[in-house]
Structures are given as structure tokens and as C-alpha cells.
C-alpha positions in Angstrom: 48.6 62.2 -28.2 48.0 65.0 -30.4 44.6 65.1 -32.3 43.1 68.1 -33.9 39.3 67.7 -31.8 37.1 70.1 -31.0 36.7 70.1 -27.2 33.3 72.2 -27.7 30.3 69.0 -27.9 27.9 72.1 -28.6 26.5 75.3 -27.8 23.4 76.1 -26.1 23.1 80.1 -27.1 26.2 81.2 -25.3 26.7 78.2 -23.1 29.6 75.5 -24.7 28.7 72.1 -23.7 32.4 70.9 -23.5 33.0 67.2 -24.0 34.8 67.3 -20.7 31.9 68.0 -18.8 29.9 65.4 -20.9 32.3 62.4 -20.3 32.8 63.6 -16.6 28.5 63.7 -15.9 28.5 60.4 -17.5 31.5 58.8 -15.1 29.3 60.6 -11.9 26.3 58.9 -13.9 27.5 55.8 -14.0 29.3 55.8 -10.3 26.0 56.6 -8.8 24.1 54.3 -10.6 26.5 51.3 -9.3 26.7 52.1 -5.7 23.0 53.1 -5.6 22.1 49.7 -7.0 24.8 47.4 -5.0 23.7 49.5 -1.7 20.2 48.7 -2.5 20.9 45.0 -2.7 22.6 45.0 1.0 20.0 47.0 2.0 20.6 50.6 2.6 18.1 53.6 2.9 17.5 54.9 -0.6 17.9 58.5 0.5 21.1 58.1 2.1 22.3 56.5 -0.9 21.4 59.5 -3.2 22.6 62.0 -0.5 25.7 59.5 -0.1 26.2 60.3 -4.0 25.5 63.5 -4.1 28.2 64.6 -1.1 31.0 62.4 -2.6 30.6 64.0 -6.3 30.5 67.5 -4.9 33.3 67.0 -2.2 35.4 65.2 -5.1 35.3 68.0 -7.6 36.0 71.1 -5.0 38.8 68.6 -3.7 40.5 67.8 -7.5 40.3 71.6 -8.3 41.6 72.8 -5.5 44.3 70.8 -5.0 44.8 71.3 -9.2 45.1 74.9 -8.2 47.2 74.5 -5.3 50.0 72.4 -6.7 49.8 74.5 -10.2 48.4 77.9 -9.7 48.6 79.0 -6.2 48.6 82.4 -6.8 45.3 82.0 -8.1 44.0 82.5 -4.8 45.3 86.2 -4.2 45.4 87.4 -7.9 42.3 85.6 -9.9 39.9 83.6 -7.7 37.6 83.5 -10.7 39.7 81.2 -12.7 39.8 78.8 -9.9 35.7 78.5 -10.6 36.6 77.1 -14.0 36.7 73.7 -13.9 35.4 73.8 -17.5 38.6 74.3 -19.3 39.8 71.2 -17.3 42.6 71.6 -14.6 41.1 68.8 -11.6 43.7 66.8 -9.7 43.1 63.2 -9.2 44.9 63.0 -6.1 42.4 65.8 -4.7 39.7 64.2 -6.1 39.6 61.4 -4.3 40.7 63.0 -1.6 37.6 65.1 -1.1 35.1 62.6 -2.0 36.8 60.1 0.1 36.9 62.6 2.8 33.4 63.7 2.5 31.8 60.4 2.0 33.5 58.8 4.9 32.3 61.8 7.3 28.7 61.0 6.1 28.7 57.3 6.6 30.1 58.0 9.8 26.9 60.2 10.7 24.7 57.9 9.8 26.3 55.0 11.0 27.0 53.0 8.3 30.1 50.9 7.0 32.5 53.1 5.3 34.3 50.3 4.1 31.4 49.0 2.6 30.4 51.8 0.7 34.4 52.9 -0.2 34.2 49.5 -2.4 31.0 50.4 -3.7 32.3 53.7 -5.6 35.6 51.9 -7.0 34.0 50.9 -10.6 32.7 54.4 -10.7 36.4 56.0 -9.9 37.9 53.0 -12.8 35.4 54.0 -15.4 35.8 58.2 -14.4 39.4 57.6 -15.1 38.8 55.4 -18.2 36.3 58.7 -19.2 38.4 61.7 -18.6 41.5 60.3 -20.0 39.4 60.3 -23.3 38.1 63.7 -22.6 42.2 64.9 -22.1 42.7 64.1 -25.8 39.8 67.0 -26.5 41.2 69.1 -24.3 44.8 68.2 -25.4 46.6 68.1 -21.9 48.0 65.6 -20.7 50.2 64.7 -23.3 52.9 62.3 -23.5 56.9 63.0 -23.7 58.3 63.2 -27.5 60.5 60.2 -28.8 62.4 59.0 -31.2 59.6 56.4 -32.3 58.2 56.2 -34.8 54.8 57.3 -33.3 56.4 60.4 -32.1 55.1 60.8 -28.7 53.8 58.7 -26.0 49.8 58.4 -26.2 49.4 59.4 -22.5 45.7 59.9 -22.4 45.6 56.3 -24.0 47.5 54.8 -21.7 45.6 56.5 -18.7 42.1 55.2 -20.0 43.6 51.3 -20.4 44.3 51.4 -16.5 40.9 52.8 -15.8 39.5 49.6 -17.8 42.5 47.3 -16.2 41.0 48.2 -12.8 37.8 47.9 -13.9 38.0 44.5 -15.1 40.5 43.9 -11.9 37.3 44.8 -9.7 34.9 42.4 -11.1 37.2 39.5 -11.3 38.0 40.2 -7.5 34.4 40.7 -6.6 33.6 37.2 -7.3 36.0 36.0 -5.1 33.9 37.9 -2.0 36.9 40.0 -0.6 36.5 41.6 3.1 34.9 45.1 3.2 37.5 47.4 2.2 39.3 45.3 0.3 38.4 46.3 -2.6 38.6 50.1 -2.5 42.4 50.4 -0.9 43.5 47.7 -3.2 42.2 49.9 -6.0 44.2 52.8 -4.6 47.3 50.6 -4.4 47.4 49.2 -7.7 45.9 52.4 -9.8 48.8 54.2 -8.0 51.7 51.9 -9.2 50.6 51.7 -12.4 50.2 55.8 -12.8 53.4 56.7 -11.5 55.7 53.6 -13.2 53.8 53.5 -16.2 51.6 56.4 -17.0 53.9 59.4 -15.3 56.9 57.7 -16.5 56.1 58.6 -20.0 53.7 62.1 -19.3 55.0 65.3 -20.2 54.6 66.6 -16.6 57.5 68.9 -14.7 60.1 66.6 -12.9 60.8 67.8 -9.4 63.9 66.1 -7.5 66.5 64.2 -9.8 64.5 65.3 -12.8 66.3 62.8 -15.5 64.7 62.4 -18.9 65.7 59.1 -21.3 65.4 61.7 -24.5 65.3 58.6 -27.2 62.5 57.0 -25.0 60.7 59.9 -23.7 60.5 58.9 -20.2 61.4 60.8 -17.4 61.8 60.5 -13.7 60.8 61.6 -11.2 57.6 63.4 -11.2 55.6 64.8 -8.2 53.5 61.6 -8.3 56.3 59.7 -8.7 57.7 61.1 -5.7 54.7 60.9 -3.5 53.8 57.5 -4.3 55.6 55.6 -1.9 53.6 56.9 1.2 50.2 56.3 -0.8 51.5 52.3 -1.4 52.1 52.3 2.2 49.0 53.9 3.4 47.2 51.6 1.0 49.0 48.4 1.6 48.6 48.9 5.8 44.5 49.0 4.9 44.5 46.3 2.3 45.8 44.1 5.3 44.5 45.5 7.9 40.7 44.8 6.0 42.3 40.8 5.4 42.8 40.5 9.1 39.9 41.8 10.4 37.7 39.4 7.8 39.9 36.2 9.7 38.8 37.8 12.9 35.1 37.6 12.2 35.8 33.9 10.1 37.5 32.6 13.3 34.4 33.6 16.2 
């Protein structure tokens, strides 16, 4: 989706507030506010809450931009370590993202001896929302973009399509919330279903490098297969083993 937008919010003297970094502080705004205030209610310590919050936003962006920089710019790390610093002019992987703050989070909890899974569920509408959030902030930045067609619309609105599963799984949360899932549920079902819709809906039409069997549909603008396409099978897997894993534990507990 090509817009002509100004990814500069503002200046502050020679600071540019980038509208990137504002819809980003507001996803880890809103995020924090949500599992601060649902880990209130089941009572947990206020302080390791906002440590909680604080170690998964900072563990989640060094994760996203180094594993951008890996899979992109390797060479970064020999020739120009500086640019790797530079999360302002966008470049964060997902994948890393949630990697990192998943990672650091989960090491945390496990310190302090609380229930991971518990508080993995708790940060799922703040990961739907982010992604709802930086999709938009893609169109500023104009990456991301979607493969040209023959359409009439001339080429897929990727960024669009990105945000509309970050509200999907938003709304998918809420609706399965109410239905009291088993602790962990929630997050690894996320994962699952945010992963299937990226790499068969969102990837299929991105304008991303295709790495094994590249194949492109030129009048449709979709292409296969993509490095998230490729690696998505393993993540369905991973997911899918937890999602039941978390089901069978909660008869366990039902049955004693």
C-alpha cells in the first residue's frame, strides 16, 4: 500500500519523533496496562508486574532487531554495528520479538515462582493490538508492501491486511476468554492461529524474497514460498503440542 505520509510525527530540536515509535510506545502502553491490571485481579505483587513488563518490552525489542538484522543484514555486525542501534528507521522482526520477550519473561516468572502460563496469556491482547499498531505504522514507513497485480487496486494492501489479523485476534481473545480456557491456552493458541493466518494470507501476498520453490502467480500477486512460509510448519507444531498439552493438564486438575 503505497501512501505518500510523512513518517516524521514531529521534531523536538533535532530529535524526529517518528510515528513508528509513537504507535509502538502506545502497543507497550497498552500491553502493560492489560497484564498489569488482569495480574492485579489474580493477585500478583505490583512490582513484579511492572518489572514483569518492563523485562518483556526490553527483551522483545533487542530480540526483533536482532534477529531483523540477522536474517537481513548480517554483515551489520562486522562492518556497521551502529546501524543495528537503529530501530527508528524500522527493521524489528516479529518472530524475534516474541522470541525475546517470551524468553525473557518466562525466565523471570520462573525466578519468582510464578505461573508462566498465566502471565503468557496475559500479554496476548497486548501482542494482537502491537501488531494491529505497527502494521499501521508500516504504511508511514512504506515497508512492507504488498506484491503488484493486475487489479484494479494495483497492489496488495499488506500493511492492511496485517492490522485486520491483529484486530481478528484481538476479538478472537475476548470471545475465548469468556469461555475460561486453561492457563496457557490462550497464549499458544494465539501463536497458532496468528501464524497461519500470516504466512497463508498475509506472506502470500507481501512483497518479501521467496527462498525454496520461489513461484509468483504474476496476475494475482502472490507468491510462495517465503521464509515464513517455510518455517511455519514447525511453529504450528510447537504451538499445537502446547495448545493440548495446556487442555490436558486443565482435565487433570478437573478430574482430582
Amino acid at each position: 500500500m503505497l501512501v505518500d505520509l510523512n513518517p516524521i510525527a514531529f521534531q523536538i530540536g533535532p530529535i524526529a519523533v517518528r510515528w513508528y515509535g509513537i504507535f509502538m510506545a502506545l502497543s507497550f502502553l497498552v500491553g502493560s496496562w492489560y497484564l498489569y491490571r488482569e495480574g492485579m485481579r489474580r493477585g500478583l505483587d505490583e512490582d513484579f508486574l511492572l518489572n514483569l513488563a518492563i523485562i518483556i518490552i526490553v527483551c522483545g525489542v533487542v530480540g526483533a532487531r536482532l534477529m531483523f538484522v540477522l536474517a537481513n543484514y548480517p554483515s551489520w555486525f562486522v562492518t556497521d554495528r551502529l546501524q543495528i542501534l537503529k530501530i527508528y528507521e524500522g527493521g524489528l522482526s516479529w518472530h524475534g520479538g516474541l522470541l525475546g520477550g517470551f524468553l525473557g519473561g518466562w525466565l523471570y516468572a520462573r525466578f519468582k515462582r510464578v505461573d508462566a502460563n498465566l502471565l503468557a496469556d496475559l500479554v496476548v491482547p497486548g501482542l494482537s493490538f502491537g501488531y494491529f499498531l505497527v502494521r499501521i505504522a508500516n504504511i508511514f514507513n512504506q515497508e512492507v508492501l504488498g506484491r503488484p497485480t493486475d487489479f484494479w487496486f494495483g497492489r496488495w494492501p499488506a500493511q492492511v491486511i496485517g492490522s485486520a489479523i491483529g484486530l481478528l485476534l484481538l476479538a478472537r481473545y475476548f470471545y475465548v476468554q469468556s469461555k475460561n480456557p486453561p492457563p496457557g491456552y490462550q497464549f499458544w493458541s494465539f501463536i497458532f492461529y496468528h501464524q497461519i493466518l500470516r504466512a497463508v494470507v498475509e506472506e502470500t501476498v507481501r512483497d518479501n524474497p521467496l527462498d525454496v520453490w520461489g513461484y509468483i502467480v504474476p496476475h494475482w500477486g502472490l507468491g510462495f514460498f517465503t521464509l515464513t512460509q517455510i518455517t511455519t510448519p514447525p511453529i504450528l507444531l510447537l504451538a499445537y503440542y502446547f495448545m493440548r498439552r495446556s487442555r490436558l493438564a486443565a482435565r487433570v486438575r478437573y478430574r482430582r
